[in-house]
Residue frames as a rotation matrix with the C-alpha (Angstrom) as fourth column:
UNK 1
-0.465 0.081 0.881 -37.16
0.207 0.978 0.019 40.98
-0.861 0.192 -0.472 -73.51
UNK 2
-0.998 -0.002 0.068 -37.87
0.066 0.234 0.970 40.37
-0.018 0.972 -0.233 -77.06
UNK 3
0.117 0.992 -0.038 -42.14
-0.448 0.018 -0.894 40.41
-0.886 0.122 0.447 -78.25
UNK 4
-0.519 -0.298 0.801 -42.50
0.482 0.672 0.562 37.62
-0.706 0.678 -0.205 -80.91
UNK 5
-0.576 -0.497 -0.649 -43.16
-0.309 -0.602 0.736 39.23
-0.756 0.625 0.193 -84.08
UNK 6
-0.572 0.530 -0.626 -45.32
-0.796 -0.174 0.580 36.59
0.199 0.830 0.521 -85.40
UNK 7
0.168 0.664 0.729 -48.22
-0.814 0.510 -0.277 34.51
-0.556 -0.547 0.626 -83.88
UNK 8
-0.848 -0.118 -0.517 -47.63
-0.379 0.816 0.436 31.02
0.370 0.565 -0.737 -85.06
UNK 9
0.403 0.748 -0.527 -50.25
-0.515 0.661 0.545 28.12
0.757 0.052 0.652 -85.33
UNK 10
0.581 -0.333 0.743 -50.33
-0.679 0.306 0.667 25.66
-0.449 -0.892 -0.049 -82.53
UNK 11
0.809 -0.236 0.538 -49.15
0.271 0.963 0.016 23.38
-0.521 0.133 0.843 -84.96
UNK 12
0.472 -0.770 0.429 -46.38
-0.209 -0.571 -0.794 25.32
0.857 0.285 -0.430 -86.29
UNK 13
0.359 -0.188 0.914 -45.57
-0.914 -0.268 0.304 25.41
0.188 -0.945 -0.268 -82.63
UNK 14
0.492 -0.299 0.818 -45.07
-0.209 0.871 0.444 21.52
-0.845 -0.389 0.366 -81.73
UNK 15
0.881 -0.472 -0.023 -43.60
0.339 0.666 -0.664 20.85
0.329 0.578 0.747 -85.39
UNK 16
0.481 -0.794 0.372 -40.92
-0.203 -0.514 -0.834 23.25
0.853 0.325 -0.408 -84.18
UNK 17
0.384 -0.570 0.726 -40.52
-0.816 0.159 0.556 21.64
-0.433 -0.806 -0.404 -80.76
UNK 18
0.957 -0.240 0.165 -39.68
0.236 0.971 0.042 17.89
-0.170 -0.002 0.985 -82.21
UNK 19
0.277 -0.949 -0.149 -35.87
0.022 -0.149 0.989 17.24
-0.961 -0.277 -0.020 -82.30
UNK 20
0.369 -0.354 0.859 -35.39
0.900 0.368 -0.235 17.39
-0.233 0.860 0.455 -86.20
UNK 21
-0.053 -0.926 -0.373 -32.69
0.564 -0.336 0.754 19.09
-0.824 -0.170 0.541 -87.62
UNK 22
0.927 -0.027 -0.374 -32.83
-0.218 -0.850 -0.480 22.64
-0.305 0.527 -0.793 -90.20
UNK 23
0.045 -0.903 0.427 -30.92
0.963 0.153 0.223 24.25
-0.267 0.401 0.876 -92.35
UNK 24
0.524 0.459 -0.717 -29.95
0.367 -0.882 -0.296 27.53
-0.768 -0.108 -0.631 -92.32
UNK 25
0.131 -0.345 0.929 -28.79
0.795 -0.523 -0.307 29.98
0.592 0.779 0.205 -95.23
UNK 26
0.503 -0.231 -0.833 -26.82
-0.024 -0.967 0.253 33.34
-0.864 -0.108 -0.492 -94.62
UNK 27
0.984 0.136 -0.112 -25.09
0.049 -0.821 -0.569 35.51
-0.169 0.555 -0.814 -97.36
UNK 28
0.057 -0.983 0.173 -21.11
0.981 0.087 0.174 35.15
-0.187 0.160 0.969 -98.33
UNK 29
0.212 0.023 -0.977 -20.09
0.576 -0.810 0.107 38.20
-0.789 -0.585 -0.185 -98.97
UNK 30
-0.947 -0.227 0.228 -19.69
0.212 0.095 0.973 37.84
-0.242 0.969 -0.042 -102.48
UNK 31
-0.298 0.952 -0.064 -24.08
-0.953 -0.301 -0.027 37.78
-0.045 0.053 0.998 -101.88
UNK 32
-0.244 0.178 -0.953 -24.12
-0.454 0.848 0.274 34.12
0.857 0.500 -0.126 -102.94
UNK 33
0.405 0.608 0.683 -26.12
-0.846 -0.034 0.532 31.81
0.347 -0.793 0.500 -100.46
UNK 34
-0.825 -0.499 -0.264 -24.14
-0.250 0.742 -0.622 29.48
0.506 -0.447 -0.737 -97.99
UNK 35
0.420 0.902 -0.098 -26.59
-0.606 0.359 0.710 26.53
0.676 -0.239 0.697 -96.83
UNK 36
-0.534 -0.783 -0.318 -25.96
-0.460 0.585 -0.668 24.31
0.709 -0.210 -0.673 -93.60
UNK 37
0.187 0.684 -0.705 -27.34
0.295 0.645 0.705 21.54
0.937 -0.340 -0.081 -91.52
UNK 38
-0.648 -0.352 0.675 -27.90
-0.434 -0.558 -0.708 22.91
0.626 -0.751 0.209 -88.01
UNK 39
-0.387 0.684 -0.619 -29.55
0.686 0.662 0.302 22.20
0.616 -0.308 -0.725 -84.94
UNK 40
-0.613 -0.044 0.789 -31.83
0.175 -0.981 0.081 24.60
0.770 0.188 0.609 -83.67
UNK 41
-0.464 0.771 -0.437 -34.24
0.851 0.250 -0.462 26.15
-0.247 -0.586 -0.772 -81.08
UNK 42
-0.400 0.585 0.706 -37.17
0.388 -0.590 0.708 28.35
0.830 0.557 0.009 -81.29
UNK 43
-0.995 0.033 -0.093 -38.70
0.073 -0.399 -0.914 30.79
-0.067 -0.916 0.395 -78.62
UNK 44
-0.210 0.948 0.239 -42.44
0.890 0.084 0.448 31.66
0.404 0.306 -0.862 -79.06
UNK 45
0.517 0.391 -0.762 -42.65
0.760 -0.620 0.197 33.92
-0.395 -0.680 -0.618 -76.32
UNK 46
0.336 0.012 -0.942 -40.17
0.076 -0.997 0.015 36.18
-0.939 -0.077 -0.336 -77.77
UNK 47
0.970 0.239 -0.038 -40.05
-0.082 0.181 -0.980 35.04
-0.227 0.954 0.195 -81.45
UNK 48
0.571 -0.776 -0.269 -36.03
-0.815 -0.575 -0.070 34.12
-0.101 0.259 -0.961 -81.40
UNK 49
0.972 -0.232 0.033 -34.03
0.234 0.967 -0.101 31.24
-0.009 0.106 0.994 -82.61
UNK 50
0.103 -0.995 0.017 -30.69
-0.807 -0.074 0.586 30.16
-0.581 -0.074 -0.810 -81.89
UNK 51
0.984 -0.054 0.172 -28.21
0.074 0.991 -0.108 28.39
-0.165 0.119 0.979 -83.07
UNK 52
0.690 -0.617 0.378 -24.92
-0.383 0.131 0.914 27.08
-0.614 -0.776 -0.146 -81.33
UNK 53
0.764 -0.579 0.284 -21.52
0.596 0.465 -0.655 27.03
0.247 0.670 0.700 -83.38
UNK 54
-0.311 -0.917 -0.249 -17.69
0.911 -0.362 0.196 27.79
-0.270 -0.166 0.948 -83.66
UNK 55
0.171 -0.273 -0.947 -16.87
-0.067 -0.962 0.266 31.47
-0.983 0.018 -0.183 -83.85
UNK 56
-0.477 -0.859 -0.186 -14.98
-0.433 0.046 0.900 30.72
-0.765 0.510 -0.394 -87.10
UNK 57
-0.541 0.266 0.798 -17.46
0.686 0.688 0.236 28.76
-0.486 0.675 -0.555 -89.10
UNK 58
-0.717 0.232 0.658 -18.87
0.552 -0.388 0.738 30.22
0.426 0.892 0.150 -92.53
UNK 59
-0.194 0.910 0.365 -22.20
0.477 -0.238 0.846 30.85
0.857 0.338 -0.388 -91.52
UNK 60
0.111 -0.410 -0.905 -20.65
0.744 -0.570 0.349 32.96
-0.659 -0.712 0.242 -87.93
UNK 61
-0.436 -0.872 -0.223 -18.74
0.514 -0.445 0.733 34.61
-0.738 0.205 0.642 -89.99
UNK 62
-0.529 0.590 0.610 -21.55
0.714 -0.079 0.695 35.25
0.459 0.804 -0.379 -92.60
UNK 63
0.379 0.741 -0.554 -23.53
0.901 -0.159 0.403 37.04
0.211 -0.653 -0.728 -89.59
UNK 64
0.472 -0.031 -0.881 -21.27
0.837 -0.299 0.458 38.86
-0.278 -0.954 -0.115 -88.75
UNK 65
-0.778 -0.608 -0.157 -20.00
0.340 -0.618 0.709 40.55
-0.528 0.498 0.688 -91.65
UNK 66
-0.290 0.580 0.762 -23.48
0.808 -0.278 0.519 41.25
0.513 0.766 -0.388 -92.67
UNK 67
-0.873 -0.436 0.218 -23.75
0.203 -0.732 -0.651 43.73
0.444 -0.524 0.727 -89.74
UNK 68
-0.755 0.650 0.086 -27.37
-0.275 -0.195 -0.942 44.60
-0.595 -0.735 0.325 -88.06
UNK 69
-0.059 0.681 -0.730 -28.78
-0.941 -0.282 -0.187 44.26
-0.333 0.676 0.657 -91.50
UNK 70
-0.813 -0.574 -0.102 -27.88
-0.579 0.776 0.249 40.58
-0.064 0.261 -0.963 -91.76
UNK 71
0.037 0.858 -0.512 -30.57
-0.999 0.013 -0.050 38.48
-0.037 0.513 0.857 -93.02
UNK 72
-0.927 -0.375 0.024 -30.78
-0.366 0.915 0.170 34.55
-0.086 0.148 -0.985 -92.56
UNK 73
0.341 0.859 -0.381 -33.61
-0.683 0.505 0.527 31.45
0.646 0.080 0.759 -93.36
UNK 74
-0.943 0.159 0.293 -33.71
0.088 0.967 -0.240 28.26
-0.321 -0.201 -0.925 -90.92
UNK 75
0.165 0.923 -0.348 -36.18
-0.911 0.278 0.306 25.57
0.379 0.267 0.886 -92.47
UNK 76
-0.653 -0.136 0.745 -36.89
-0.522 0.793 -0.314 22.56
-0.548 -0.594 -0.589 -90.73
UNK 77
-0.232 0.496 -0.837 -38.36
-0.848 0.318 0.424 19.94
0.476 0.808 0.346 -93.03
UNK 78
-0.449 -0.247 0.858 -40.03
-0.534 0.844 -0.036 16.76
-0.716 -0.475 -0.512 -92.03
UNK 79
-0.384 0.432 0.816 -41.21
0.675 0.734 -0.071 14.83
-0.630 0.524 -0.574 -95.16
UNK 80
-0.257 0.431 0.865 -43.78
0.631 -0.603 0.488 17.34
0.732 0.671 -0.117 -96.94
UNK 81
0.677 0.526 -0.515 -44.06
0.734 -0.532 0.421 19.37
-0.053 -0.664 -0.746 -93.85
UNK 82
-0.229 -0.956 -0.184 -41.60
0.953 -0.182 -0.242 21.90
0.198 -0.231 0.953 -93.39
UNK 83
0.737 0.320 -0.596 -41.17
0.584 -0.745 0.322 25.62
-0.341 -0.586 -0.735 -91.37
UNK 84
-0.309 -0.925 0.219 -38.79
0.908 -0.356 -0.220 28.21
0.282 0.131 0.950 -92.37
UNK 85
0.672 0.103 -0.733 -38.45
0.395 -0.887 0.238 31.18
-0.626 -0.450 -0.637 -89.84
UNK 86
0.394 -0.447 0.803 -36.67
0.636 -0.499 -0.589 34.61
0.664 0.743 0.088 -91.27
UNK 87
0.802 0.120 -0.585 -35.37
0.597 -0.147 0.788 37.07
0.009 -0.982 -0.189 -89.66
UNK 88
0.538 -0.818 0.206 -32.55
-0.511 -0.510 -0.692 39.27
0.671 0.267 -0.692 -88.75
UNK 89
0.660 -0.447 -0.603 -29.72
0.604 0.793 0.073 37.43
0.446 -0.413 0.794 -87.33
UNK 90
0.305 -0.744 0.594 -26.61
-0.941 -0.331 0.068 38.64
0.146 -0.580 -0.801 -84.41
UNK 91
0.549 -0.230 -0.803 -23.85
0.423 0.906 0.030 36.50
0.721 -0.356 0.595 -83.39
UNK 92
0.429 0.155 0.890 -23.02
-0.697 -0.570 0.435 36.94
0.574 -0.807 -0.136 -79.85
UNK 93
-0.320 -0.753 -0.575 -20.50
0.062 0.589 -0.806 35.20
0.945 -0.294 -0.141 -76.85
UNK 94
0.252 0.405 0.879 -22.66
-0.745 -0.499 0.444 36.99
0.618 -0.766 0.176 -74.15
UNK 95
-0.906 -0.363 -0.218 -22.16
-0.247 0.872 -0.423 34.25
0.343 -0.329 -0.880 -71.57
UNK 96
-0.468 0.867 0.170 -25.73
-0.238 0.061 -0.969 34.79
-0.851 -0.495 0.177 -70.12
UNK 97
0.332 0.535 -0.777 -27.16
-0.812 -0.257 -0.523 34.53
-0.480 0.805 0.349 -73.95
UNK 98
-0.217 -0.747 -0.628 -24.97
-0.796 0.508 -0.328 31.66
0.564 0.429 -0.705 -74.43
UNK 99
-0.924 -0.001 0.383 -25.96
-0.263 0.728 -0.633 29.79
-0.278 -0.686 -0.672 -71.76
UNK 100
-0.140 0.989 0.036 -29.57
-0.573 -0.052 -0.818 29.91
-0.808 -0.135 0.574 -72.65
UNK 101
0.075 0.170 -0.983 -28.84
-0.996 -0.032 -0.082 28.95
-0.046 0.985 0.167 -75.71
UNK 102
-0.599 -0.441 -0.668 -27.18
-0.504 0.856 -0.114 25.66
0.622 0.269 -0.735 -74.68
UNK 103
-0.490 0.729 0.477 -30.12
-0.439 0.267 -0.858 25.06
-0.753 -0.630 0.189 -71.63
UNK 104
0.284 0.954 -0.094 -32.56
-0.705 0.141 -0.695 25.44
-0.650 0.264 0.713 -74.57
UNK 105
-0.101 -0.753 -0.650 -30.56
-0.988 0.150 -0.021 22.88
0.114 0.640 -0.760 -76.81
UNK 106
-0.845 -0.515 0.142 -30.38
-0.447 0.537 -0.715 20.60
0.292 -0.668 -0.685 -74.09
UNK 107
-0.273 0.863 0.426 -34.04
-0.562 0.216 -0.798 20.26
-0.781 -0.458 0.426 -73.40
UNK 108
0.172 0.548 -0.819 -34.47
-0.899 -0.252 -0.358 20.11
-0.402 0.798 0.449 -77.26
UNK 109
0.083 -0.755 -0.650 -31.99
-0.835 0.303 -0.459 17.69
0.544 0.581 -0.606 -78.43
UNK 110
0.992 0.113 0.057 -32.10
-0.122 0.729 0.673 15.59
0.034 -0.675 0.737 -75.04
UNK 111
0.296 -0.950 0.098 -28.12
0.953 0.300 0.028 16.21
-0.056 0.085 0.995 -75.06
UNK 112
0.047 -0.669 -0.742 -25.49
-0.041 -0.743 0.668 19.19
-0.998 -0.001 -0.062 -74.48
UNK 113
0.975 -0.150 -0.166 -24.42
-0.146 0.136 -0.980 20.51
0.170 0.979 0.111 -78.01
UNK 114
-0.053 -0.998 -0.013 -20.20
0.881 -0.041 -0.472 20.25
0.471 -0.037 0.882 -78.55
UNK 115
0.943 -0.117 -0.312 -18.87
0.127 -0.740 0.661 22.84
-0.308 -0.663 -0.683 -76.50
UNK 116
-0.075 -0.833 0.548 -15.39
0.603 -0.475 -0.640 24.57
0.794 0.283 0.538 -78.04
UNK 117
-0.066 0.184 -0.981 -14.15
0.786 -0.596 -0.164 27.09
-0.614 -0.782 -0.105 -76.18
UNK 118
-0.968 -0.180 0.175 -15.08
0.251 -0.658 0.710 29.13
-0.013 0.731 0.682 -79.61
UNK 119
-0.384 0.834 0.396 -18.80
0.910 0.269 0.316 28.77
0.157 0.481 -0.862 -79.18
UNK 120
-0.884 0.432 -0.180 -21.20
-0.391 -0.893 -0.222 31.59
-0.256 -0.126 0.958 -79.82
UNK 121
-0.084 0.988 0.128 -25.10
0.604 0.152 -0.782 31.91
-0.793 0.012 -0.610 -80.36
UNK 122
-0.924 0.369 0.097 -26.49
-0.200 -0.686 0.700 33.32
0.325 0.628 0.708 -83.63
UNK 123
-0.446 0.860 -0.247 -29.64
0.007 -0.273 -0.962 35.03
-0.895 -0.431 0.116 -82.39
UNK 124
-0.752 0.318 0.578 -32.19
0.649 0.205 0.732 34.84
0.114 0.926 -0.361 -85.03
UNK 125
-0.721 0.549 -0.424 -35.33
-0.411 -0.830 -0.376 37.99
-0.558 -0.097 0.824 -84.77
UNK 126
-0.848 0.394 0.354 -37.64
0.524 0.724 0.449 35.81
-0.079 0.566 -0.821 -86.55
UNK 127
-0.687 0.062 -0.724 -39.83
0.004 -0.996 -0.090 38.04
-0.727 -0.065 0.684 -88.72
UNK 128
0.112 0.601 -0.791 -41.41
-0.978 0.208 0.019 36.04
0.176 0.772 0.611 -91.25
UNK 129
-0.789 -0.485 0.377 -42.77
-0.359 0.862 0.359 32.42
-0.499 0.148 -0.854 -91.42
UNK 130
-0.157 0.281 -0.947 -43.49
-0.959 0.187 0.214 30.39
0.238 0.941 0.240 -94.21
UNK 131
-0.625 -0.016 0.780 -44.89
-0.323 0.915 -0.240 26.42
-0.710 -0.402 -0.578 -93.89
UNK 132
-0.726 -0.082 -0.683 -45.84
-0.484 0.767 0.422 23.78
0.490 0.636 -0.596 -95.50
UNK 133
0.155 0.384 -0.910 -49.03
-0.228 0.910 0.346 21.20
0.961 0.154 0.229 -94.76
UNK 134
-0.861 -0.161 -0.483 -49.05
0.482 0.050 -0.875 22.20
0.165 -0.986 0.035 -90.63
């Protein structure tokens, strides 16, 4: 198991449990930054965010061609508040790593995400956060 990386405030903590939606940035391979609304969870205990999408979409595909070294931002913004975890990122089908992902979704969200039969989990290593007025 993972050791979170970086001791958040408690309030950092609850802004990151409410159900509002982020946006994450990975890397085109060109270098240029691809930005997208996502929905997301956060561990604490071992400092790791997912987030649940097609195999096939940009910002999969951005992960995964950036190789171990891959590098992404999710910021979650709520007015003038806002969080943005770093991190290195993996994208992964594990089924056991998958499933968690969609449990922890589910708790978050109050709702399954879509379910393709393309989905994967970009793991997030969250290594640096930045915030805003929490």
């Amino acid at each position: 198991m993972r050791r979170a990386t970086v001791e958040l405030p408690s309030t950092t903590r609850a802004f990151l449990t409410r159900p509002h939606p982020a946006t994450l940035t990975t890397l085109r391979p060109d270098g240029t930054p691809h930005v997208t609304p996502v929905r997301f969870t956060y561990d604490t205990a071992t400092g790791l965010a997912r987030v649940t999408t097609r195999a096939g979409t940009r910002k999969a595909r951005n992960v995964a061609t950036g190789g171990p070294t891959a590098r992404v931002a999710l910021c979650q913004a709520d007015g003038f508040r806002w969080v943005t975890l770093e991190g290195r990122a993996t994208v992964t089908d594990d089924p056991a790593r998958l499933a968690e992902a969609v449990r922890r979704y589910s708790v978050r969200y109050r709702a399954a995400p879509p379910a393709p039969r393309d989905l994967v989990v970009v793991e997030i290593t969250v290594d640096r956060v930045l915030s805003l007025n929490l």
